[in-house]
Backbone as a printed PyTorch tensor [residue, N CA C, xyz], in Angstrom:
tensor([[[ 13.2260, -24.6910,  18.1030],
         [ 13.3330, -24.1400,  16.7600],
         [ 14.7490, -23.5900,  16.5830]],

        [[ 15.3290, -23.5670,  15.7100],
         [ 16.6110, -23.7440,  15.5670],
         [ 16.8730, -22.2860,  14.0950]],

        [[ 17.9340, -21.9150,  14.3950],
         [ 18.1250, -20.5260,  13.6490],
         [ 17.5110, -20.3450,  12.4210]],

        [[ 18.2010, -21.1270,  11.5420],
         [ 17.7110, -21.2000,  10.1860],
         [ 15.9800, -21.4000,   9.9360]],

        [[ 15.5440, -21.9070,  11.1050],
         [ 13.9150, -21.9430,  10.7570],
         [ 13.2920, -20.7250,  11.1820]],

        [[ 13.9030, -20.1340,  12.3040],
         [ 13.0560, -18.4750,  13.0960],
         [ 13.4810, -17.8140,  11.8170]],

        [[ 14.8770, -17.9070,  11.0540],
         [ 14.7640, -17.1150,  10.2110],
         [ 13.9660, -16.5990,   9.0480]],

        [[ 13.6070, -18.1340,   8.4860],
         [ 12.5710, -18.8840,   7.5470],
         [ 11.3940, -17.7900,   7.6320]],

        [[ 10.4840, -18.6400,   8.8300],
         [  9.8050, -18.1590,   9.1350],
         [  9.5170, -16.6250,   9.3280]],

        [[ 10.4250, -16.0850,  10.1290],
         [ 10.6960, -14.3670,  10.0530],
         [ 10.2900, -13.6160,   8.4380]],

        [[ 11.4150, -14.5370,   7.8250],
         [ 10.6640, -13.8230,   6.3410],
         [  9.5570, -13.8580,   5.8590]],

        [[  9.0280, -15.2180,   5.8350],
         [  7.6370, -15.2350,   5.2460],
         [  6.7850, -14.7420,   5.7760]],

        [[  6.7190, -14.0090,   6.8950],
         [  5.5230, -13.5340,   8.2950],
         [  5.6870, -12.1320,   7.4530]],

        [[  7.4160, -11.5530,   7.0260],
         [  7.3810, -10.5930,   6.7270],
         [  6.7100,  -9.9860,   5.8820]],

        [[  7.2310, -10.7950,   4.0190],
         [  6.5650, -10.9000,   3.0510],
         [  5.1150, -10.9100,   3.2830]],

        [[  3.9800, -12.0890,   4.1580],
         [  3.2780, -11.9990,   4.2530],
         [  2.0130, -10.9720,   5.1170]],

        [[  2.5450, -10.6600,   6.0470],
         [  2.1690,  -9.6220,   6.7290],
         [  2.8850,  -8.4340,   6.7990]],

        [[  4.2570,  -7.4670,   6.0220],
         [  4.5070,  -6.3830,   6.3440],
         [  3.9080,  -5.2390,   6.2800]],

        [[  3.2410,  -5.4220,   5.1880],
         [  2.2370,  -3.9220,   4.6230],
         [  1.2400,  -4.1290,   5.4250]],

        [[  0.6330,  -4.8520,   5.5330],
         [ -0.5110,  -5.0050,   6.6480],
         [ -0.3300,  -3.9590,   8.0340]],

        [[  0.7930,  -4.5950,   8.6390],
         [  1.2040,  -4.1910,   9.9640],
         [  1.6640,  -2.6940,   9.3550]],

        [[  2.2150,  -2.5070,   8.2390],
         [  2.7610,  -1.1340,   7.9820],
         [  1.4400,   0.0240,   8.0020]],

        [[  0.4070,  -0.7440,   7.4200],
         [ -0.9530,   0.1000,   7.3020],
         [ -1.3380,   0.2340,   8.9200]],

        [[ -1.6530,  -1.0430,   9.8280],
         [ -2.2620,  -0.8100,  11.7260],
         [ -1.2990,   0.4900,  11.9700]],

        [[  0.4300,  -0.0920,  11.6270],
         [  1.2060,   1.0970,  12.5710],
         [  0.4360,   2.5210,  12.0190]],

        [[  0.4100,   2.9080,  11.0150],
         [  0.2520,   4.0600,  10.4970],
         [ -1.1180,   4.6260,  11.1190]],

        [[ -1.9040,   3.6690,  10.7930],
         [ -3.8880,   4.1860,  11.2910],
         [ -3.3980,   4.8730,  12.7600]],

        [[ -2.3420,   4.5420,  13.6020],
         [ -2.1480,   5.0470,  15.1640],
         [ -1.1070,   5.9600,  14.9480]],

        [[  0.0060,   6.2650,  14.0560],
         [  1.0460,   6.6650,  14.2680],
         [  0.8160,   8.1500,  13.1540]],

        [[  0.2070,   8.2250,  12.0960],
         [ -0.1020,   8.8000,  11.0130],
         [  1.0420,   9.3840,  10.4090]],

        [[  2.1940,   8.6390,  10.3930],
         [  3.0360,   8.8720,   9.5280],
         [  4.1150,   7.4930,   9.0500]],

        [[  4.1110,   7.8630,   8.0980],
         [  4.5970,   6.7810,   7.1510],
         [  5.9400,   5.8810,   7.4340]],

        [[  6.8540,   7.0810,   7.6760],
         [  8.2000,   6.4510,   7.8030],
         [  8.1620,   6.0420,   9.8290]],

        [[  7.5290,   6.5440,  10.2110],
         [  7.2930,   5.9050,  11.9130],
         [  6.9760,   4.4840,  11.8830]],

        [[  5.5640,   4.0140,  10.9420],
         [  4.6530,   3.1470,  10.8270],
         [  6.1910,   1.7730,  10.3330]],

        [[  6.9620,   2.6860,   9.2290],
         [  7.6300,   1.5280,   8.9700],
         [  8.7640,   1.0330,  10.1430]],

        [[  9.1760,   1.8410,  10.6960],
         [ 10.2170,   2.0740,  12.0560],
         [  9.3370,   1.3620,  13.1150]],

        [[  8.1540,   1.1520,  13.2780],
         [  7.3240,   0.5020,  14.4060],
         [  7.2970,  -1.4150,  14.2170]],

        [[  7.2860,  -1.3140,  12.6190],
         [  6.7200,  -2.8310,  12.3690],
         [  8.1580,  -3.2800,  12.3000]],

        [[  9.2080,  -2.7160,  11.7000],
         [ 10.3820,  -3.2750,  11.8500],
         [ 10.6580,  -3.4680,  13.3680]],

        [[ 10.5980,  -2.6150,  14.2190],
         [ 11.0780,  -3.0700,  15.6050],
         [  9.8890,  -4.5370,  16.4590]],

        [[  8.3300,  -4.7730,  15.7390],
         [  7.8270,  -5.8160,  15.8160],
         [  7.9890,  -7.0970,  15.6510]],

        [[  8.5930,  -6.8720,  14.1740],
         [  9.4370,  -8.0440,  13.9580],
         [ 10.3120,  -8.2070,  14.6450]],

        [[ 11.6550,  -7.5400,  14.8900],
         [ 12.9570,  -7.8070,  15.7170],
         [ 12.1720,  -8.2900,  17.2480]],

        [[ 11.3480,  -7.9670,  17.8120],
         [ 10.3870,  -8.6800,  18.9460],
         [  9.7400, -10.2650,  18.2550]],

        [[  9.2500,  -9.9660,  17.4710],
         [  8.9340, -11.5890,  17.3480],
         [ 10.1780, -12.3670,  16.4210]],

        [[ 10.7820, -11.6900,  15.9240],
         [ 11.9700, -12.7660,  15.9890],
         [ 12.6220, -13.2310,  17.6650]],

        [[ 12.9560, -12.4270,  18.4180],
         [ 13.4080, -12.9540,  20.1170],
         [ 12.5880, -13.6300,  20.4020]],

        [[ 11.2020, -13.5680,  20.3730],
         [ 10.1810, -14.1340,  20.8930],
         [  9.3400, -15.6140,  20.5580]],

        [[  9.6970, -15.6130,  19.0600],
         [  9.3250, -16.9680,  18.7190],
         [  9.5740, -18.2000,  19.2100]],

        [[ 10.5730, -18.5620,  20.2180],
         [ 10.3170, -19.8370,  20.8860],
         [  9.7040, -19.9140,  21.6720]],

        [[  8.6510, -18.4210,  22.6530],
         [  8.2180, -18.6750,  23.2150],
         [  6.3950, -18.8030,  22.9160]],

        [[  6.4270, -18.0470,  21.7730],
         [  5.7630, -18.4380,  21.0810],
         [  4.8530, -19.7110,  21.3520]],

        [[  3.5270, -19.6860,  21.9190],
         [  2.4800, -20.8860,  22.1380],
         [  2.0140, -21.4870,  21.3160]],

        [[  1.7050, -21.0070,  20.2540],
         [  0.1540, -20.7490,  18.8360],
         [ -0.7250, -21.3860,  19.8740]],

        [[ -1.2930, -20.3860,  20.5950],
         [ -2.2310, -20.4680,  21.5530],
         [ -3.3440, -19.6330,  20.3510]],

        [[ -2.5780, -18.7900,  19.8010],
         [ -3.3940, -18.0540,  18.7320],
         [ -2.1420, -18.0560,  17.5360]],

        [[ -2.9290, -17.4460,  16.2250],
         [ -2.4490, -17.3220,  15.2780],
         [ -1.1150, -16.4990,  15.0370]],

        [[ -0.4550, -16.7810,  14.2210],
         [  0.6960, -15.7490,  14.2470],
         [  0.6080, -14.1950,  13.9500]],

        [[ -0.7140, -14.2140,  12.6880],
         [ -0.7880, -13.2490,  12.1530],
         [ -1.6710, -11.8830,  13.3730]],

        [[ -2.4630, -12.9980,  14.3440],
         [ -3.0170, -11.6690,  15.2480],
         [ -1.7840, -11.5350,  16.5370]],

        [[ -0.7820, -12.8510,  16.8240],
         [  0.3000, -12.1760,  17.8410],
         [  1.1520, -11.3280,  17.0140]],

        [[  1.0670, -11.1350,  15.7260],
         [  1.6070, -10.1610,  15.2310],
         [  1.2680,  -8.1990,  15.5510]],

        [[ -0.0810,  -8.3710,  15.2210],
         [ -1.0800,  -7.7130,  15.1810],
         [ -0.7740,  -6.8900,  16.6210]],

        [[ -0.6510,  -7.6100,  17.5110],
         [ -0.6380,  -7.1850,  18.9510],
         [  0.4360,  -6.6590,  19.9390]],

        [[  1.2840,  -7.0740,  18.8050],
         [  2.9390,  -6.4950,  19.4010],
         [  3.3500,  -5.4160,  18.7690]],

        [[  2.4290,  -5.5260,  17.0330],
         [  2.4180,  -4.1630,  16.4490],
         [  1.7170,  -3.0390,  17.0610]],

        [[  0.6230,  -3.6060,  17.5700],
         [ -0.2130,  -2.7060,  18.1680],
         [  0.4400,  -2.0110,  19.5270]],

        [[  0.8210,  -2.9260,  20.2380],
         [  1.5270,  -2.5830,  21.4510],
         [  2.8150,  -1.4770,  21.3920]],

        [[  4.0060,  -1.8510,  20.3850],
         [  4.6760,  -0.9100,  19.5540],
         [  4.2710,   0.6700,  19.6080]],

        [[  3.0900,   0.4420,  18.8650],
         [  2.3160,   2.1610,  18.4970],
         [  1.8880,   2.4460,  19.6270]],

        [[  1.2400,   2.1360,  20.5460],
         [  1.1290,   2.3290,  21.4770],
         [  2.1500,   3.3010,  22.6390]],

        [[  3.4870,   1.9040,  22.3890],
         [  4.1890,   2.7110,  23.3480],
         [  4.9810,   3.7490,  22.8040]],

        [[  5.2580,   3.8490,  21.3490],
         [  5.8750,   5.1810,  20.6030],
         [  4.7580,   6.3050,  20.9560]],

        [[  3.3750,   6.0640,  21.2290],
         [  2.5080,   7.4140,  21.2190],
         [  2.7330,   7.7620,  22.5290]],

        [[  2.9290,   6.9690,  23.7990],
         [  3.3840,   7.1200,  24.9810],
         [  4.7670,   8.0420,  24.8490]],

        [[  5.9630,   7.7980,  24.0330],
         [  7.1710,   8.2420,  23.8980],
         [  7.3350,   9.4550,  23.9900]],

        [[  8.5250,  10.1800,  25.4240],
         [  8.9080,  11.6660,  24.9220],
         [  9.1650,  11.6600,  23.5420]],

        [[  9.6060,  11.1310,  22.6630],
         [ 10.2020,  11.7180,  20.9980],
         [  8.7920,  12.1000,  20.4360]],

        [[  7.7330,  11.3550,  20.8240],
         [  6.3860,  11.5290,  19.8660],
         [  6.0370,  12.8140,  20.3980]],

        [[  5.6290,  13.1230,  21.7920],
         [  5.3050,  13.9930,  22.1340],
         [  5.7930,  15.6510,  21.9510]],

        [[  7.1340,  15.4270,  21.3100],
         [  7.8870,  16.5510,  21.2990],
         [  8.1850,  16.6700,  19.8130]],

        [[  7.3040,  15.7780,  18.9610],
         [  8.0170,  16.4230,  17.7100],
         [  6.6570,  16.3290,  17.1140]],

        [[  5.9230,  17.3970,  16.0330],
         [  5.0550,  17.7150,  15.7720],
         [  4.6220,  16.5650,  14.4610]],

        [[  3.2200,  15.7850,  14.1870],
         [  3.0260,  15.0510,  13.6230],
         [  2.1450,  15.4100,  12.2290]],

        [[  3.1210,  15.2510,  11.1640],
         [  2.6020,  15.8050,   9.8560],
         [  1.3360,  15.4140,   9.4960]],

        [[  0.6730,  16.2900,   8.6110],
         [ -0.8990,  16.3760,   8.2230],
         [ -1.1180,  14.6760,   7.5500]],

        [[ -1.8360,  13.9570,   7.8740],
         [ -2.4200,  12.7830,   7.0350],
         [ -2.5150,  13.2480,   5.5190]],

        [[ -3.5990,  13.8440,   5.0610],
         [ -3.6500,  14.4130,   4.1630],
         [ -2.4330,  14.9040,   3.2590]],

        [[ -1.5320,  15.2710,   4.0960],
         [ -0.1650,  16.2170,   3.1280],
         [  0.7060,  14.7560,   2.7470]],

        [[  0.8550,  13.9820,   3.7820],
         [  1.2530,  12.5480,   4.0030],
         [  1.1740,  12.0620,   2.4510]],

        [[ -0.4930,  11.2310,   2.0450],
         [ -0.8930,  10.6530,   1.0910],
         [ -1.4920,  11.6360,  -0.0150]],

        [[ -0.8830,  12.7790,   0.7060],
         [ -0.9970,  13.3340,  -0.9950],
         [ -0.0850,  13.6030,  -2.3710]],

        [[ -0.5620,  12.9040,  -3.2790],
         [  0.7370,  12.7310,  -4.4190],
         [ -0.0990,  12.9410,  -5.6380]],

        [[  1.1230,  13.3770,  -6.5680],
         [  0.3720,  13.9530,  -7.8220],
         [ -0.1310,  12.6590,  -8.5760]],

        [[ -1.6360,  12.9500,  -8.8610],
         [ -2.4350,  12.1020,  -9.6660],
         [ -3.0930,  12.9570, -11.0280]],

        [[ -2.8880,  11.7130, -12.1290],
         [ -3.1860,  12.5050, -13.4420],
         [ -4.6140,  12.0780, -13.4420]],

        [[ -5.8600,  13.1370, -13.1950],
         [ -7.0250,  12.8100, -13.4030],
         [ -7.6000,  12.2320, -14.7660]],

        [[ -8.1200,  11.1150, -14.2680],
         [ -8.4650,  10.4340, -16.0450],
         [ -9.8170,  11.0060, -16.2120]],

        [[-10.6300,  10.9950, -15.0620],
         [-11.8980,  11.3170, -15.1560],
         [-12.4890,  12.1060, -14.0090]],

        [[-13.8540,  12.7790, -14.0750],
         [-14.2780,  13.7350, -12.9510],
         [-14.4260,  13.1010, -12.0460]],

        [[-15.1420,  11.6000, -11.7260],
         [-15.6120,  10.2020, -11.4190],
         [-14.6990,  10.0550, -10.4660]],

        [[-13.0280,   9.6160, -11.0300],
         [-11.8820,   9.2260, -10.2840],
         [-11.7770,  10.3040,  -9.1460]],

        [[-11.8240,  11.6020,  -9.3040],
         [-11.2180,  12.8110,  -8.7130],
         [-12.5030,  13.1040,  -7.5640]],

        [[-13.3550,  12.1310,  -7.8820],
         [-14.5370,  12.8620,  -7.2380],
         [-14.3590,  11.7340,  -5.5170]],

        [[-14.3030,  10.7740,  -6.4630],
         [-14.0130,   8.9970,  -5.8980],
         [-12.9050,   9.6510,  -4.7550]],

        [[-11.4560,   9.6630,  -5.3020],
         [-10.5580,   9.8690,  -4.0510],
         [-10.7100,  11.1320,  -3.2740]],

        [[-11.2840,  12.0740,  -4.0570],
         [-11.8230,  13.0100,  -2.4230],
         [-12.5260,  12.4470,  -2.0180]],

        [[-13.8700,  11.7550,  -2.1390],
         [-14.7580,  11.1620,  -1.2500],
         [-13.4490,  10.1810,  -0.3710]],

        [[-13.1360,   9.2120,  -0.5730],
         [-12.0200,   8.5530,  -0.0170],
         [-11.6060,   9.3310,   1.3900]],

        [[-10.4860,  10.2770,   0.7430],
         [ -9.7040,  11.5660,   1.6010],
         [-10.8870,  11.7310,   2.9750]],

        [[-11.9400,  12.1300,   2.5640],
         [-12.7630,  12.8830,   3.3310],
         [-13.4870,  11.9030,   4.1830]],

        [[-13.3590,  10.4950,   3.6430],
         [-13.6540,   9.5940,   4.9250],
         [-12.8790,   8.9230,   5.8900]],

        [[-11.2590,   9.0550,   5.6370],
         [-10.3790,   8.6300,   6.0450],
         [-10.4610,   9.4880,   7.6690]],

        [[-10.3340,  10.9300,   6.7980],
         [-10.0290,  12.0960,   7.5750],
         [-10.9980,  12.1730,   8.5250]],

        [[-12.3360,  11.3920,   8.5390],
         [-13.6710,  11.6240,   9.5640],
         [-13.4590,  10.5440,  10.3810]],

        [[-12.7270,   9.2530,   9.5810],
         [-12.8800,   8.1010,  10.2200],
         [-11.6380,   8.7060,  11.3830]],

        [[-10.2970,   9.1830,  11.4390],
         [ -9.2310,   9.4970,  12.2550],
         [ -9.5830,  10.5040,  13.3900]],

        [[-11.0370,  11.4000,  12.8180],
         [-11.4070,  12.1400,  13.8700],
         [-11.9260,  11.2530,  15.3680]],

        [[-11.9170,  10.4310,  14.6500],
         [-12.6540,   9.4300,  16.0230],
         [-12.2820,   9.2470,  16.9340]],

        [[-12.1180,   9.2970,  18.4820],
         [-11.5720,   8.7620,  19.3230],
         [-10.4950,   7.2740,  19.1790]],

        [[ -9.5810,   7.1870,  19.8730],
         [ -8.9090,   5.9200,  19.1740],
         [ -9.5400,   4.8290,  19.6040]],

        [[ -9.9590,   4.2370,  20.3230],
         [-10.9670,   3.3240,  20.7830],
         [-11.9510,   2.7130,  19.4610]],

        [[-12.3210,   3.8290,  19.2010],
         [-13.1760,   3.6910,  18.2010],
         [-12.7600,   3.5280,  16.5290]],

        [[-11.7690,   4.0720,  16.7240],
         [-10.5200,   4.1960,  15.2140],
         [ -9.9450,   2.9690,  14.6390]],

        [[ -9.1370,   2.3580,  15.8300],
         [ -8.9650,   1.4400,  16.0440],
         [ -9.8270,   0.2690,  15.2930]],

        [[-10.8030,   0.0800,  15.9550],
         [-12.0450,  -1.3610,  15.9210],
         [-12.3880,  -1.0300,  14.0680]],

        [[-12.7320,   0.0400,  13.9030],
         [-13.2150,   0.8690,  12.8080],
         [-11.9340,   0.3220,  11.8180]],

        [[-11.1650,   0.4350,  11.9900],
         [ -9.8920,   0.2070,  11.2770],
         [ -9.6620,  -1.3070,  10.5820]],

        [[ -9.4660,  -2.0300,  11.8290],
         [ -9.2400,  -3.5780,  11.6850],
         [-10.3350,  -4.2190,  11.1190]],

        [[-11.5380,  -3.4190,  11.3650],
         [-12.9160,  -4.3840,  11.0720],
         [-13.1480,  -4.1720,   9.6000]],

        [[-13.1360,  -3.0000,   9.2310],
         [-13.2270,  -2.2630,   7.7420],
         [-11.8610,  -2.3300,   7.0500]],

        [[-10.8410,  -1.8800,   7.1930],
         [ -9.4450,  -2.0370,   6.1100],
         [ -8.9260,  -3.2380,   6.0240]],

        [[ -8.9520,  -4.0130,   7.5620],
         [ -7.9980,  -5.1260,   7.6710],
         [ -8.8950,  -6.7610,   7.6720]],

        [[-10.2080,  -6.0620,   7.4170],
         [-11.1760,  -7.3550,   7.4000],
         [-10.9750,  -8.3050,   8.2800]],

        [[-10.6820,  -7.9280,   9.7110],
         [-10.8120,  -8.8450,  11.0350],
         [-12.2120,  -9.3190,  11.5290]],

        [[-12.2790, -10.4640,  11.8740],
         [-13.7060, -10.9780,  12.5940],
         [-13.5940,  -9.7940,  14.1910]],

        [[-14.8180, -10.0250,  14.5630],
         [-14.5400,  -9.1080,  15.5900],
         [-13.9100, -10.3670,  16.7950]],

        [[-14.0680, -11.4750,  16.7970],
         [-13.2090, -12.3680,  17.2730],
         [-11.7820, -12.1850,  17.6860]],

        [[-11.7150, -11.7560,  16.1430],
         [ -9.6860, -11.6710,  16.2880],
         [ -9.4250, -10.1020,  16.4810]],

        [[-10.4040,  -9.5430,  15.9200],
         [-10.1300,  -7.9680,  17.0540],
         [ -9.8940,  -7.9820,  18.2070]],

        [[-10.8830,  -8.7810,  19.1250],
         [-10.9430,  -8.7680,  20.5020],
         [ -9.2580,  -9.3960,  21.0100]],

        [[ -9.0840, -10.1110,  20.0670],
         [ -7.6480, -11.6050,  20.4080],
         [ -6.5150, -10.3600,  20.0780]],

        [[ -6.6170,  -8.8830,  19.4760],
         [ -5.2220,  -8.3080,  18.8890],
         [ -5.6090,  -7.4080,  20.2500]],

        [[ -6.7300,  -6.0200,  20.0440],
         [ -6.6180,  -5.6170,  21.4940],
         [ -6.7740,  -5.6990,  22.5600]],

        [[ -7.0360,  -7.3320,  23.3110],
         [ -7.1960,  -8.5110,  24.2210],
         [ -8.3460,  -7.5620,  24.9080]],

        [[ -9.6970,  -7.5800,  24.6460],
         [-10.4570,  -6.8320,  24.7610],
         [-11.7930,  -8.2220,  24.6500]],

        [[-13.0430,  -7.8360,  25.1090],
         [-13.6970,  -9.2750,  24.9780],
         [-14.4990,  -8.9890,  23.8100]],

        [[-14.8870,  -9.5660,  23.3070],
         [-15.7610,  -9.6880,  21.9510],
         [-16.9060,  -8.4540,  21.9120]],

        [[-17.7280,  -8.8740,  23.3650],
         [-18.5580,  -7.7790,  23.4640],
         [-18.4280,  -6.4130,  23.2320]],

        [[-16.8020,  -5.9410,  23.5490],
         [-17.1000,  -4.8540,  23.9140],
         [-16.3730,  -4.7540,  22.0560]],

        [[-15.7790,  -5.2280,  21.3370],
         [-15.4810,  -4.7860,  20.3190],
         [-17.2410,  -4.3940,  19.5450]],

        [[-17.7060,  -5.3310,  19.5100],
         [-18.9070,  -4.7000,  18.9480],
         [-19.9420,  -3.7730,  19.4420]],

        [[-19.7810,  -3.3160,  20.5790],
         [-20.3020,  -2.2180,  21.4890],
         [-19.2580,  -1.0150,  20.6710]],

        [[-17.8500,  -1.3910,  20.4720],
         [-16.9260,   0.0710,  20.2510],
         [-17.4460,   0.2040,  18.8950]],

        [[-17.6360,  -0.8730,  17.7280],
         [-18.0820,  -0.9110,  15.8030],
         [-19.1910,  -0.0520,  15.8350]],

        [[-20.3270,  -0.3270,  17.2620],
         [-22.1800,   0.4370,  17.0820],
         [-21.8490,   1.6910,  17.4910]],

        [[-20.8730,   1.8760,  18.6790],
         [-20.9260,   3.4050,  18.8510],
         [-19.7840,   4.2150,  17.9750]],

        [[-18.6110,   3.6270,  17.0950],
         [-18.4560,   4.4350,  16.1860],
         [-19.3470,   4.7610,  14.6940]],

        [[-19.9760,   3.6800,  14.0310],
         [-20.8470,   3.8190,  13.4790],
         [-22.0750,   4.6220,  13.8040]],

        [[-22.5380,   4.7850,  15.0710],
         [-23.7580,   6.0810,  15.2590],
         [-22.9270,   7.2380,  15.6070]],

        [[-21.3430,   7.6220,  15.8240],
         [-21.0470,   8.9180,  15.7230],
         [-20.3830,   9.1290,  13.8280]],

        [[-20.0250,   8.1540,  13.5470],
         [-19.5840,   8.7800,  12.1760],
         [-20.7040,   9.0500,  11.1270]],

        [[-21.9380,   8.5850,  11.4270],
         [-23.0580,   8.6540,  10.5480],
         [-23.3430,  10.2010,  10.6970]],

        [[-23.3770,  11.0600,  11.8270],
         [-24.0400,  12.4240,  11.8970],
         [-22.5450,  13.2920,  10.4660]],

        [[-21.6880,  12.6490,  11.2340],
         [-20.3810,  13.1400,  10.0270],
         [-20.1850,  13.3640,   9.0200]],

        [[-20.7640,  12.1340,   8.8090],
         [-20.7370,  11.9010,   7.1280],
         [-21.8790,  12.7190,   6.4470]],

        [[-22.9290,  12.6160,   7.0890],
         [-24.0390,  13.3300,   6.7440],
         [-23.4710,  15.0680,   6.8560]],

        [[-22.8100,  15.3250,   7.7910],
         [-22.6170,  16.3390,   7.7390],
         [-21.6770,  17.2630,   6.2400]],

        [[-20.7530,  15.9130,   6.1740],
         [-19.5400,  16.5480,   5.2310],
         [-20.2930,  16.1220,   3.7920]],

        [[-21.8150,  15.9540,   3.4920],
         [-21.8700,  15.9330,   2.2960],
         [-21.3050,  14.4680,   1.6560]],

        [[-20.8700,  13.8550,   2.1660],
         [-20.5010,  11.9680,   1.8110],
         [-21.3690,  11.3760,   1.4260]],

        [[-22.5900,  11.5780,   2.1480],
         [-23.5620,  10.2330,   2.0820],
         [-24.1190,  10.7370,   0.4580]],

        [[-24.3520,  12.0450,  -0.2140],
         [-24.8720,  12.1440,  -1.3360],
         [-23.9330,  12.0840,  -2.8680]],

        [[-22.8580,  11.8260,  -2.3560],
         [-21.9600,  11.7230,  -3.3050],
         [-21.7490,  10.6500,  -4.2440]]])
């Protein structure tokens, strides 16, 4: 593959998958401008990396997995560890002109499941994440955190029977 095509390609992976990968980095990193600093350094990896590149699998989950790997090793990082990580909540909170009680009622419910879903162990956050926001088969879950099928849907049943006492708890389920 020859420059002008990794480049090609580079863009359209970008265009097509950046916000995506900008949303995985963030679900692990919980801040915004990191999430974008993670997927940019993903790309600059799969740009080096594309000739070696198999399509043994898809691009969009070896994407997935180098992003993932990324967050990973930034949460490993002295810089992460030593610098304090702003509130989710304070993060995505921005002034909204309420049109209705409905809307206002809607994105706190939202807020308040985000915030239960992040309480989760990451194991469980994770699977919870890709399976629900990013609409992954649990197939290609297993293919991003090279994990076997089984156990992704063993991690979906046991976060689903701990977030259910949660939700019930925070008043969600009647809303």
């Amino acid at each position: 593959m020859d420059k002008d095509e990794k480049e090609q390609l580079l863009e359209k992976v970008m265009i097509e998958y950046g916000n995506e990968l900008v949303r995985l980095a963030f679900s692990y990193v919980k801040e915004v401008e990191n999430a974008k600093d993670i997927v940019q350094n993903a790309f600059i990896k799969c740009y080096k990396n594309l000739d070696s590149f198999r399509y043994d699998a898809q691009l969009k989950t070896w994407l997935y997995r180098i992003t993932i790997n990324e967050c990973k090793d930034y949460l490993k990082s002295w810089n992460y560890k030593m610098v304090q990580v702003k509130s989710f909540v304070n993060e995505t909170a921005k002034s909204i002109l309420p049109s209705t009680e409905k809307a206002i009622i809607d994105k706190y419910n939202n807020e308040e499941i985000k915030d239960t879903i992040f309480s989760l162990p990451k194991v469980y956050r994770e699977v919870v994440y890709l399976y629900f926001y990013e609409s992954l088969k649990t197939e290609e879950i297993a293919e991003v955190l090279d994990i076997p099928v089984n156990t992704v849907k063993t991690r979906l049943r046991r976060a689903k029977q701990r977030l259910e006492p949660m939700i019930k708890e925070a008043g969600l389920h009647e809303r």
